[in-house]
Residue, then its C-alpha position, 0 to 999 in steps of 0.5 A: x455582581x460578585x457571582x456574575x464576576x466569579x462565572x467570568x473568572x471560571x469561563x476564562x479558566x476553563x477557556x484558557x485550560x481547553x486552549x492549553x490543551x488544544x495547543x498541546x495536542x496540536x504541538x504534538x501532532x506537529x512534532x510526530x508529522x516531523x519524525x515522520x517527514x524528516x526522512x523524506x526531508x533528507x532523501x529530497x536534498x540528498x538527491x539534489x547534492x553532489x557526490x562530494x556533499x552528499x558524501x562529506x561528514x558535515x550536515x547540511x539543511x540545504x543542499x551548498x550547491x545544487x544538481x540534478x545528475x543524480x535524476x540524470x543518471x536514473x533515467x539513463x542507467x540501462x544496466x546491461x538489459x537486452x531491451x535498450x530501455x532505461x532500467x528503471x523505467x522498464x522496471x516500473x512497466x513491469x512493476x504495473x503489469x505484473x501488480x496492477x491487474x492483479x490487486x484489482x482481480x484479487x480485491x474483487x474475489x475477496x470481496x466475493x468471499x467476503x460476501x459469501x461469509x457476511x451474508x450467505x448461509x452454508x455448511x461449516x461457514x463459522x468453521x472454514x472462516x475461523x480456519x482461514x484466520x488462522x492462516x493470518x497467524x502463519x509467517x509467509x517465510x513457512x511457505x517459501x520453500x515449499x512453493x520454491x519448489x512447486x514452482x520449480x517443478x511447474x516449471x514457472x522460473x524465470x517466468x512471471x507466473x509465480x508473482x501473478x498467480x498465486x495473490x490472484x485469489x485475493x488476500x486472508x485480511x482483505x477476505x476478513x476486513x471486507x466481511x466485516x464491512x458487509x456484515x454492517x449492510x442491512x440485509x434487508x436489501x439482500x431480501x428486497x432484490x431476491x424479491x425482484x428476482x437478482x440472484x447471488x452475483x446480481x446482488x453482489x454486482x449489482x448492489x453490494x459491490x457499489x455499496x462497498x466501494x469505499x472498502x473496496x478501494x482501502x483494500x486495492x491500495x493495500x493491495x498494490x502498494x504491498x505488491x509494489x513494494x515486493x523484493x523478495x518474490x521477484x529476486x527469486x523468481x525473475x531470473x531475467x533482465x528483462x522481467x525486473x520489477x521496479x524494486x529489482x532495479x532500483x536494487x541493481x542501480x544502487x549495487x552499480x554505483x557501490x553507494x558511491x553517490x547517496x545522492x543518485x540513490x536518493x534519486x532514484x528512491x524519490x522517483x519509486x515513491x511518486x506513484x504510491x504517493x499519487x495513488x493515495x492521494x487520489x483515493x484518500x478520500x475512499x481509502x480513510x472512509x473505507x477503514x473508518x466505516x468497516x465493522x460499522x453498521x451502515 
């Protein structure tokens, strides 16, 4: 009776020390989620605060009184443009044009290279792939210069051409994070469809493009949302009005206003998060499988 009342005692314990600790872990959690939601908390009722609120010194968890003229005057601002079109959605329209295609070819040929490294077999591969991880190590702010110039003498300003063009060829890190998510494929099937007589592209398009999807799809976000979010190339290429990319006109909206009114501001940054937001919501599910299982043998 004793021993059976000193177990209980000790299973009670161990219950109460692993609720203790799943608590703890928990409030944690709990408390990181609010640092980093607490940001988007205020940009979301900075936006819907007049200019006066959102200006004034004394914090408020909610707006005193609510408005909706800083998403108005978003949608309304033209900017001076030559195409009557609310900036920032002509922004957004370029923004997609210009990036979209190009995430979606540059995932697919360093998915080719990344093939080429895992499974193929050629001279120097270990050489030319240890060189271009070394390129990984280089500041991209090295390159500006020297590619400023090369697309002033092509004569690619003002054009979309040095925003396209070059990520075309696909990423060092996707090239690298898709050879490790085909080193993990057995290459067995490889041996079994070059039996059935598929050559290189079949068994790539065939068999190792829809086994990778998942890393494929990690590695387009990334892509896109990378190319989305750049501020830097455009300013210095896209020299026209008409050729501003979302971020380009956010930047001119707020420079319009002189940050007068944070609330419109906020606006306008809320509407730009919007899409990455709905993009990775809609491939989480691939985006989480594609980096948990990279490295991982299948």
């Amino acid at each position: 009776m004793i021993k059976a009342e000193s177990t209980t005692r000790v299973n009670t314990r161990a219950k109460i020390k692993k609720f203790a600790g799943q608590a703890a872990v928990y409030l944690f959690l709990a408390f990181m989620a609010f640092l980093v939601l607490f940001p988007f908390y205020i940009a979301l009722i900075t936006s819907f605060k007049p200019q006066a609120e959102s200006l004034s010194l004394d914090f408020t968890w909610w707006p005193q009184q609510f408005t909706f003229n800083g998403y108005r005057d978003v949608f309304t601002y033209v900017g001076g443009n030559t195409v009557q079109m609310p900036l920032v959605i002509l922004g957004f329209l370029n923004t997609m044009w210009m990036y979209l295609p190009r995430a979606v070819i540059s995932t697919v040929l360093a998915g080719m290279a990344g093939f080429a490294y895992a499974k193929l077999r050629f001279r120097a591969k270990n050489a030319m792939f240890g060189f271009l991880m070394t390129t990984m190590m280089l500041p991209g702010v090295i390159t500006l210069v020297p590619s400023y110039l090369l697309f002033y003498y092509y004569g690619w300003l003002s054009t979309p051409l040095p925003v396209i063009l070059p990520g075309l060829l696909g990423g060092v890190s996707s090239v690298f994070f898709l050879r490790q998510y085909y080193a993990g494929v057995p290459s067995d099937m490889m041996d079994a469809a070059s039996v059935d007589g598929l050559g290189f592209f079949g068994i790539y398009f065939r068999i190792m493009l829809p086994i990778a999807m998942p890393a494929f799809w990690a590695q387009f976000v990334l892509a896109f949302v990378s190319g989305y979010n750049e501020y830097l190339g455009p300013m210095l290429y896209l020299r026209e009005a008409t050729l501003s990319t979302l971020q380009l006109a956010l930047q001119q909206f707020a420079s319009s206003r002189q940050y007068t009114d944070p609330g419109a501001v906020m606006a306008g940054t809320l509407i730009a998060i919007v899409p990455t937001v709905a993009l990775f919501v809609f491939a989480q599910k691939y985006f989480i499988s594609g980096i948990v299982t990279s490295g991982l043998k299948l």
